[in-house]
N, C-alpha and C positions, 0 to 999 in steps of 0.2 A: 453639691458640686458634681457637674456632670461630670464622664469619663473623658472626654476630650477637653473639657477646661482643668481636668487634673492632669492630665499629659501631653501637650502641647503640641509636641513631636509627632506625635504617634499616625496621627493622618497623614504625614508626611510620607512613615513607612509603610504604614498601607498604599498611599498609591507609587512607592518606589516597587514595593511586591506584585503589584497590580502590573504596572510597566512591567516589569520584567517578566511577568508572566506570558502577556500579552508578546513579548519580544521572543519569548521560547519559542511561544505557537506558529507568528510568521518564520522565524527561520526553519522549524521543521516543517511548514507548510511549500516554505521556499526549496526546501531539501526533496522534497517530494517531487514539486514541481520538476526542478531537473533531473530527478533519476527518470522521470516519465521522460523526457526531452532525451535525456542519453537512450533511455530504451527503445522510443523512436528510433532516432538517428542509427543506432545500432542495426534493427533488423531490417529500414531501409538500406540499407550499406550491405546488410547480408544478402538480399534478396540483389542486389544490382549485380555485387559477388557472381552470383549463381547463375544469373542469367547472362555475364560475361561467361564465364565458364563455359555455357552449353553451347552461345555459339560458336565459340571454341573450338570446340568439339566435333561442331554440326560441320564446320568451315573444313576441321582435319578429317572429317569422314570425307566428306567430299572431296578435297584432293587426294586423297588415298584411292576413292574409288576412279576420278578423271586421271589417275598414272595408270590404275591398275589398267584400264580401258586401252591407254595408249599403246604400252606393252603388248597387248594381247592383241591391239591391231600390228603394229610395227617394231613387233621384237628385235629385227638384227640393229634401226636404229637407235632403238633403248640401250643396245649393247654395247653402240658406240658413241652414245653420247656419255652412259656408263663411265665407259674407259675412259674416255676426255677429261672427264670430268675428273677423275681418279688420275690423270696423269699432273693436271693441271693443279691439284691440291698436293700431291707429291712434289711438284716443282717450287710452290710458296711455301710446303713446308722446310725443305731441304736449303732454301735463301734462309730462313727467321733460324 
């Protein structure tokens, strides 16, 4: 008597172990697959980050340096646009 006509079952469990093996390997292969997609997605997002940032940056240098310019042509009206300006935020804060 062979080993499978003495156990009936037993092929059975081997390909339930088989399957399940096989089901291990796609989902860690699945698990894989989206940490790479999230790593992706991640340093795309950091890199867009960054390059938001500099222009940022690049945007506030350059208004800094077109006041500092303006100033340095037309100080007394810097002074009183200044003050205006400071009267006029004294005035909405003093209503709130």
């Amino acid at each position: 008597m062979s080993r499978s006509e003495s156990n009936p079952g037993g092929g059975a469990g081997a390909n339930v172990r088989e399957t399940a093996q096989q089901v291990k390997e796609n989902i860690r292969d699945m698990g894989g697959q989206v940490r790479d997609a999230a790593t992706e997605q991640y340093t795309n997002l950091r890199n867009q980050a960054t390059e938001y940032f500099q222009e940022g940056r690049e945007r506030a240098q350059e208004w800094e340096q077109s006041i500092e310019t303006y100033v340095q042509e037309k100080p007394i009206q810097s002074i009183l646009i200044a003050a205006g300006v400071g009267m006029l935020l004294g005035i909405l804060w003093k209503r709130s």
